[in-house]
C-alpha positions in Angstrom: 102.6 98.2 125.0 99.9 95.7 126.3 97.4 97.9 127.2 97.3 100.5 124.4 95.0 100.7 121.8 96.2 99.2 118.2 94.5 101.7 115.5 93.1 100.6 112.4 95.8 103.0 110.4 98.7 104.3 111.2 101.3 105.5 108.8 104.9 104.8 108.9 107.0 107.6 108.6 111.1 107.4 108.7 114.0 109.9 109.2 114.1 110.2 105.6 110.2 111.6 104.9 111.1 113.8 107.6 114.2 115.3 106.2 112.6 115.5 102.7 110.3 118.0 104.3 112.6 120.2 105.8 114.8 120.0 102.9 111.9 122.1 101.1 111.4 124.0 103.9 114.8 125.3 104.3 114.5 126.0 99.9 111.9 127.9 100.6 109.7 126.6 97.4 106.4 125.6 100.0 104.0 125.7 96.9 104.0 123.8 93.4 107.7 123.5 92.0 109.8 121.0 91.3 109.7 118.5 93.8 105.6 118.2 92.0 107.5 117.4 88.9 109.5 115.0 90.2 107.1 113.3 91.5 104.3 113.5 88.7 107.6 112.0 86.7 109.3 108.9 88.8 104.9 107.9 89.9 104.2 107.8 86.0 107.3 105.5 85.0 106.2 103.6 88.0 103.3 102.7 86.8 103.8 102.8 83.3 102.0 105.4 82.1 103.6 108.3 79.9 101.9 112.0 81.9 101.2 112.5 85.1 99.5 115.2 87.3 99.5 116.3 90.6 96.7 117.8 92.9 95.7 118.2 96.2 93.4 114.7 96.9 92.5 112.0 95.4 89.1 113.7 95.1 90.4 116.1 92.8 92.0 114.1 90.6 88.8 112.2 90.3 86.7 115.3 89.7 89.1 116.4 86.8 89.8 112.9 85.6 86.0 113.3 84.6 85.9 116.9 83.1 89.0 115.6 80.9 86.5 113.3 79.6 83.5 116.5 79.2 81.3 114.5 81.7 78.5 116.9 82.4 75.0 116.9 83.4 73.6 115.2 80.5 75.7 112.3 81.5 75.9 109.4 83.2 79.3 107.5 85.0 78.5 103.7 86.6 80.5 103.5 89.9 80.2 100.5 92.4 78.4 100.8 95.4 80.7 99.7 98.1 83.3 102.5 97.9 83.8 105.7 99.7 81.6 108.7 98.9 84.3 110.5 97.7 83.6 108.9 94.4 80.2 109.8 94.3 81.0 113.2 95.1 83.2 113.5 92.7 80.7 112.5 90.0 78.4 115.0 91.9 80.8 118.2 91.3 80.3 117.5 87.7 76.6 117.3 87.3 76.3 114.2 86.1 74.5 111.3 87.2 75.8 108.5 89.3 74.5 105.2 88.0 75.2 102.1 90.7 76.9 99.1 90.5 77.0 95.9 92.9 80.0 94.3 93.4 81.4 90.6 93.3 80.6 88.6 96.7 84.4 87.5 96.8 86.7 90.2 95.4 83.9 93.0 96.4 85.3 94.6 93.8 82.3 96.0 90.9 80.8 93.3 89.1 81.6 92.9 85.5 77.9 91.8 84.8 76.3 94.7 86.9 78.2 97.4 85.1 77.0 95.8 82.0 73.6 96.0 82.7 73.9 99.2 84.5 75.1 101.0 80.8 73.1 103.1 79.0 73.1 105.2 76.0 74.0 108.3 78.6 76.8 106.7 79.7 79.9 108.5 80.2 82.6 107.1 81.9 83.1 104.0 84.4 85.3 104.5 87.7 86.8 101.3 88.5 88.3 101.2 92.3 90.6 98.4 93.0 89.3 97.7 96.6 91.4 96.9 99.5 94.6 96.6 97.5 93.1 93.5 95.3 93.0 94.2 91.1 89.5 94.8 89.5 88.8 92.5 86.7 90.1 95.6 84.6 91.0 94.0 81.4 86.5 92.7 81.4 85.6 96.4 82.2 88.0 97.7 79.6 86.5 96.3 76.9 82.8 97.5 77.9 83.1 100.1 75.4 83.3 102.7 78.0 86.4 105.0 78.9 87.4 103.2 82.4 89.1 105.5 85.3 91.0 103.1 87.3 90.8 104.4 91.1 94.3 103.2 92.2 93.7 104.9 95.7 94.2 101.8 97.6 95.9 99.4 95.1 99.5 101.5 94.0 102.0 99.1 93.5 99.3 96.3 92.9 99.8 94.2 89.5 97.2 92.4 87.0 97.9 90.0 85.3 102.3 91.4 85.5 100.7 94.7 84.7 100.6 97.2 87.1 97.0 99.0 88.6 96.5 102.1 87.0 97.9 101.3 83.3 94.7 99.7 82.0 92.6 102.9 82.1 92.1 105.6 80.3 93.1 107.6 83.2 94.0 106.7 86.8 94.1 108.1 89.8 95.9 108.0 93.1 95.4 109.1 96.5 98.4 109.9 99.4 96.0 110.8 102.4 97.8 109.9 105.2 96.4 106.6 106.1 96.9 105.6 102.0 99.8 103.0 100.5 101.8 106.1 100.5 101.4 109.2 102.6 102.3 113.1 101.7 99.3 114.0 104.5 96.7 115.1 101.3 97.2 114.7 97.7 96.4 112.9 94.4 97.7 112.2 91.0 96.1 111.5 87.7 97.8 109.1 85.1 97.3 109.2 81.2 99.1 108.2 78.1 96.4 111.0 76.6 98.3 114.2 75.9 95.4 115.8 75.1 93.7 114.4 78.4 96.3 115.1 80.3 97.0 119.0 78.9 93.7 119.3 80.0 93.6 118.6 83.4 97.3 120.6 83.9 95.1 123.7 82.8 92.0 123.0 84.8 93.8 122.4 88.2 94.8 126.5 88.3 93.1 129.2 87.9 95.6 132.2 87.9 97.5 133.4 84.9 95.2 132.5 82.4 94.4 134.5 79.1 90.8 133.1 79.0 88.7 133.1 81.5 86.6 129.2 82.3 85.9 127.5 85.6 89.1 126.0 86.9 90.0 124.9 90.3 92.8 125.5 93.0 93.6 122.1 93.2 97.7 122.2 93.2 99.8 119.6 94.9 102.7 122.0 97.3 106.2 120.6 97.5 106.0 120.0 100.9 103.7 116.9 100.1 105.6 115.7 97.1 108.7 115.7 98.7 107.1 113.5 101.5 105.7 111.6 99.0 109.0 111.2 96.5 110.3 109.5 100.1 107.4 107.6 100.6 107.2 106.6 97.1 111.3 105.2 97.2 109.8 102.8 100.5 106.9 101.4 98.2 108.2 98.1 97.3 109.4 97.9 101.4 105.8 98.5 102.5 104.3 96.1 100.4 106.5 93.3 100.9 106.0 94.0 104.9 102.2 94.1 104.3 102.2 90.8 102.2 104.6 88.9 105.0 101.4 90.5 108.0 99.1 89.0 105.2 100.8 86.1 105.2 101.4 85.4 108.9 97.2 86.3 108.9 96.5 83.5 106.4 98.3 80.7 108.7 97.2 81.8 111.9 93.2 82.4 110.8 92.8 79.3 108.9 90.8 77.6 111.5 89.0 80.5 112.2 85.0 80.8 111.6 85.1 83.5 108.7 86.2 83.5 105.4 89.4 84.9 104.5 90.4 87.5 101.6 90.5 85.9 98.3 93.6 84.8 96.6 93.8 84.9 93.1 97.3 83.9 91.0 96.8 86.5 88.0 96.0 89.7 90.7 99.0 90.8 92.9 96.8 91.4 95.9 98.8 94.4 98.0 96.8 94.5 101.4 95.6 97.7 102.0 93.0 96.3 103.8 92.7 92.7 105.3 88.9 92.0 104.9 87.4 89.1 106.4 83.7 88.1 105.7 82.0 86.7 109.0 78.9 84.5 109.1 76.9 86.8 111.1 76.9 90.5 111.5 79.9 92.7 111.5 78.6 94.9 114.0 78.1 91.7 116.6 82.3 91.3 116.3 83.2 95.2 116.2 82.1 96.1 120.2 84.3 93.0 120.9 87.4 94.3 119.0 87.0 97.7 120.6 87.1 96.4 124.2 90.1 94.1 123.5 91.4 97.9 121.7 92.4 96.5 118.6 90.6 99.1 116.6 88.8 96.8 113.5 86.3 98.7 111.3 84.1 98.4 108.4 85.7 98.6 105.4 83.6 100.8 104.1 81.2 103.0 105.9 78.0 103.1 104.2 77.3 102.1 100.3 76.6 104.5 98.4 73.5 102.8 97.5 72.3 103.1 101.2 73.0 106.7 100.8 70.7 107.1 97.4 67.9 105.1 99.2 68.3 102.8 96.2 66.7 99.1 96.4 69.2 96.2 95.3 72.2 95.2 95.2 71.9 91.9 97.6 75.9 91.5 97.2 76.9 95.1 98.6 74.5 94.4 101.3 76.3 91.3 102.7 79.5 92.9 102.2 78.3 95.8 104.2 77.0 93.4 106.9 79.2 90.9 107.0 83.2 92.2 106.3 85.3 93.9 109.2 88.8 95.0 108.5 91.4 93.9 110.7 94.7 96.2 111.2 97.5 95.8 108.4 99.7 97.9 107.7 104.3 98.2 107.7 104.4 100.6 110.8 102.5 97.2 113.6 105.0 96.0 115.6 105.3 92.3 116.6 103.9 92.9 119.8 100.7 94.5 118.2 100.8 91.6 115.4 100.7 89.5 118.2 97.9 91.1 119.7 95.8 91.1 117.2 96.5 87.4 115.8 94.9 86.5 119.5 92.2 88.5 119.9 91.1 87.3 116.5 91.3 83.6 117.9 89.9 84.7 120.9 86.5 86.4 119.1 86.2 83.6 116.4 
């Protein structure tokens, strides 16, 4: 309606996620069953990968992504610097040490050349998030030298060069928090064609029933979210088709505007997640502005993590920081909202 406020997120649930929740309500099986091995199955043959497994958040599947690989506090894992804390917390549960990346000025995805410099003779591992739904230039950091976990928590479904996110790694991991590509509420997945990586994490996310005793976690996927994400997951190639025709109807109605658009690139199957433009002054100027017209834009990410560390650098996360606002996308707007938000863009710029 005219008057209501459009939110940044907003996921878009049918009559089907709904009765693939109650259908595992009525079986009774609320906790880790076989609805989690369905879905571990049809998300790996998705993506291309042989073994998947299920936990509770993307967060956890970082964390044991990176014990699977016997990062400790010796060690050292580069991850870029404008990304959610989440991945530098998950390189924090382990002990290790974070080393920082910048990112590229266009993609704002980590910079090939600052993960090369940032490597050391410590270094572990190298998490790789495809930002915003646009591919990393995975195929340069694979070759680094370094075992690469692809983040996939904003990019499933997304393709590089006709392969898909996610089967370039090492490992991958995903994410189905309820403002994600595809929502089960909370939940992650890791992706191998390791067996041994992958045995590995299936023992470390429980703890009960063991004949050894080691630190594991309680990081189990239930049902309940894998059925709602089995239904999500069936909708995929629908939500990124309706997110690439928003993106497109963006693209022609912004091209006069005074801000730089998301980069388009022919070998990277860009899926929206996020529409990120890049202003020419600050972000912050434009967001007060959004809010009053209620058409909720944000940063695209909240603070760098470099900000966080107190760390001096990294000139390209800084712009990014300043200068990018994300402007609502997603399948679940309606044309009205579309509408809304295609003229207060104009409107502002």
């Amino acid at each position: 309606m005219p008057n209501e406020i459009i939110p940044h997120s907003r996921p878009l649930l049918s009559d089907s996620d709904i009765k693939a929740v109650i259908s595992v309500l009525k079986a009774g099986q609320l906790s880790q069953g076989p609805k989690v091995r369905e879905f571990e199955n049809k998300l790996a043959s998705f993506i291309g990968e042989k073994k998947a497994v299920a936990v509770s958040s993307g967060s956890a599947a970082l964390h044991l992504a990176l014990l699977a690989l016997d990062v400790k506090k010796s060690d050292e894992v580069i991850i870029p610097s404008f990304v959610c804390s989440a991945v530098l917390n998950s390189v924090n549960y382990t002990g290790a040490t974070a080393v920082i990346a910048d990112i590229d000025p266009h993609t704002f995805n980590m910079s090939v050349e600052s993960t090369k410099r940032a490597i050391t003779r410590k270094t572990k591992a190298i998490i790789v998030p495809h930002m915003f739904g646009c591919p990393a230039e995975i195929d340069k950091l694979s070759e680094l030298g370094i075992p690469v976990i692809e983040d996939c928590a904003q990019s499933i479904g997304a393709k590089f060069k006709g392969k898909r996110a996610g089967s370039f790694g090492l490992l991958s991991v995903f994410s189905f928090y309820a403002t994600k590509v595809i929502a089960a509420a909370e939940g992650g997945m890791v992706l191998s064609d390791s067996e041994d990586l992958i045995s590995r994490i299936n023992d470390l996310r429980e703890y009960d029933n063991k004949d050894d005793y080691i630190l594991r976690y309680n990081y189990k996927m239930t049902d309940i979210q894998a059925a709602l994400g089995l239904s999500q997951l069936s909708s995929l190639e629908k939500f990124i088709e309706r997110r690439r025709e928003i993106a497109a109807r963006y693209f022609q109605e912004f091209k006069n505007c005074n801000f730089t658009l998301p980069v388009r690139e022919k070998e990277k199957d860009h899926i929206y997640y996020r529409f990120v433009i890049k202003t020419k002054d600050r972000a912050s100027e434009y967001l007060e502005k959004f809010h009053q017209k209620k058409v909720m834009c944000r940063r695209p990410v909240h603070i760098p993590l470099h900000v966080y560390l107190n760390l001096p650098g990294f000139p390209h996360t800084l712009e990014a920081w300043h200068k990018t606002i994300s402007i609502p996308l997603y399948p679940s707007l309606r044309e009205d909202e579309i509408e809304k938000i295609i003229a207060v863009v104009k409107e502002i710029f």
